[in-house]
C-alpha positions in Angstrom: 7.1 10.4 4.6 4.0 10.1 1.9 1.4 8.0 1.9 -1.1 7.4 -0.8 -4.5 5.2 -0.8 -7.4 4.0 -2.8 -10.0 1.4 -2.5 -10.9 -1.3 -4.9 -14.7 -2.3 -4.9 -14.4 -5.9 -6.2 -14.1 -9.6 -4.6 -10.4 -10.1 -3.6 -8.2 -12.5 -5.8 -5.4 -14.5 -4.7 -2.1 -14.6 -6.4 -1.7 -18.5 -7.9 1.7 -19.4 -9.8 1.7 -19.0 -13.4 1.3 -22.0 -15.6 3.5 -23.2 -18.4 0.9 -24.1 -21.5 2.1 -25.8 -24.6 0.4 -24.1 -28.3 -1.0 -26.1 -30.9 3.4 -26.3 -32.7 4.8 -27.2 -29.4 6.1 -23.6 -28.4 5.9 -23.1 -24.3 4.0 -20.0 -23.2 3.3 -19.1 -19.6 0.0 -18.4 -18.6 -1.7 -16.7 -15.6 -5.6 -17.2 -14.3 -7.3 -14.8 -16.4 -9.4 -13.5 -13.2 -6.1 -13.0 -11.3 -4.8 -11.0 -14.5 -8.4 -8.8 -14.3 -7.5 -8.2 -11.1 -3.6 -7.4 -11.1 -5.5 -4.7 -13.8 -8.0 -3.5 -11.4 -5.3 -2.9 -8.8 -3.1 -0.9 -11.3 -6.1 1.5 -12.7 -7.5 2.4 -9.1 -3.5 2.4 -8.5 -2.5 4.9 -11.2 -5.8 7.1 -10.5 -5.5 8.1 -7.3 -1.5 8.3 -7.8 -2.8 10.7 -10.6 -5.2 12.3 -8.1 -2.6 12.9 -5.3 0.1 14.0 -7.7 2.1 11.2 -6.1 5.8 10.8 -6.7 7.2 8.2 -7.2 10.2 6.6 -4.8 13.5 6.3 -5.6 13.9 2.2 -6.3 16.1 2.8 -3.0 13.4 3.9 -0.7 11.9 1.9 1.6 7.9 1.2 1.5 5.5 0.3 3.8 2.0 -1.5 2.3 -1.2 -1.4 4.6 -4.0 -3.4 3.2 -7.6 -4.7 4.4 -9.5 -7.2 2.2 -12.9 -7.6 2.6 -14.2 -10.8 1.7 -17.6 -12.0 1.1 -19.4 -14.6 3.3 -20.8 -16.8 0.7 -25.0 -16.7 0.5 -26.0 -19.6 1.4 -24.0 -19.0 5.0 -27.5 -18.5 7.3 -28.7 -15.4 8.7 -27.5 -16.2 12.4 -23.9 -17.3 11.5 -23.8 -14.7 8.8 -24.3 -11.5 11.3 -22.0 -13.1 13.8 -18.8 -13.5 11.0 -19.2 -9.8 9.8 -16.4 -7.5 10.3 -14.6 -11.1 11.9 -10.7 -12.3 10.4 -11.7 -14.1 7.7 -10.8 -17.4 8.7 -11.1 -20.2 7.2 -11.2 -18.9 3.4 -10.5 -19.1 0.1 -6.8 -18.2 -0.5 -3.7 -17.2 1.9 -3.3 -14.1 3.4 0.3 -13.6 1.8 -1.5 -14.7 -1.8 -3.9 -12.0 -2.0 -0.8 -9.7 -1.1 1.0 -10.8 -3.7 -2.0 -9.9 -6.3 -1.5 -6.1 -4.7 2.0 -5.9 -5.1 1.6 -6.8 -8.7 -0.6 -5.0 -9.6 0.9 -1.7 -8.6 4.2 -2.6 -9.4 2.4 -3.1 -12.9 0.5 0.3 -12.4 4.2 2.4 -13.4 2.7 5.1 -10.9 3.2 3.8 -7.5 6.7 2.1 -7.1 8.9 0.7 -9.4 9.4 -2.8 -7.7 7.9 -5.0 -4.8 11.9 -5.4 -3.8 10.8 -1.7 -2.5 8.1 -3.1 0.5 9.9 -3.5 3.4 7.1 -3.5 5.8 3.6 -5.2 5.6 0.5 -5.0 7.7 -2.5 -7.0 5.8 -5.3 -8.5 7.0 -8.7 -10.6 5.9 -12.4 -10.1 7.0 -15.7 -11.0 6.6 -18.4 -8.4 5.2 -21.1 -8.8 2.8 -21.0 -9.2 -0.8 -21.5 -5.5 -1.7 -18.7 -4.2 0.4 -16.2 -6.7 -0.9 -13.0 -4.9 -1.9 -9.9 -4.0 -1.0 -8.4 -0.9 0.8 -4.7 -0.6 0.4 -2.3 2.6 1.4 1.4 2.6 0.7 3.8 5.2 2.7 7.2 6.1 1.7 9.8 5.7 4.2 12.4 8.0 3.5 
């Protein structure tokens, strides 16, 4: 068993289903949020990095991976002082975006990384969770394990 983890310093973004746009001569092109896209990014280069770092190798497409990850979200300013230092370090509930969204954004972007595994098919186990912190600690901390 392996495990490899980073930590990505920037506000969590939620997977959303890619749109169909039509160009200026009719032709169909699909088309993804460009902050998810930055994102998916973000995910692969602090992906790749610390695979780099760790001299990871990667799994067989036939080995089973497990995917920790804890998002940090940021309580929005204008939440008051009183409610604000009672939701830090809280599940983030209600927010922006589903739980198994901002998963989704992960998996994609170190599937897209080429460093870490070759497909989300791979993940067969998944412990995630959301919670409240202030704006500069927003980010995400993710560590995947090999399980054979």
């Amino acid at each position: 068993m392996t495990t490899l983890s980073f930590e990505l310093r920037c506000v969590p973004v939620a997977w959303s289903r890619t749109r169909v746009a039509t160009s200026a001569f009719g032709k169909l092109r699909f088309v993804n949020a460009t902050p998810l896209t930055d994102y998916e990014q973000q995910i692969a280069s602090a992906a790749s990095i610390a695979a780099r770092k760790a001299k990871w190798k990667m799994p067989a497409k036939d080995v089973p991976v497990s995917l920790t990850l804890l998002f940090r979200l940021p309580i929005a300013e204008s939440t008051g002082k009183r409610k604000r230092e009672a939701m830090l370090g809280k599940p983030a509930v209600p927010s922006r975006g589903d739980l198994s969204n901002y998963v989704k954004a992960v998996e994609d972007g170190i599937v897209l990384s080429g460093w870490v595994i070759h497909d989300d098919a791979q993940i067969t186990t998944i412990a995630a969770e959301k919670r409240w912190c202030e704006a500069k600690d927003a980010g995400v901390a993710v560590t995947v394990t090999t399980n054979g």
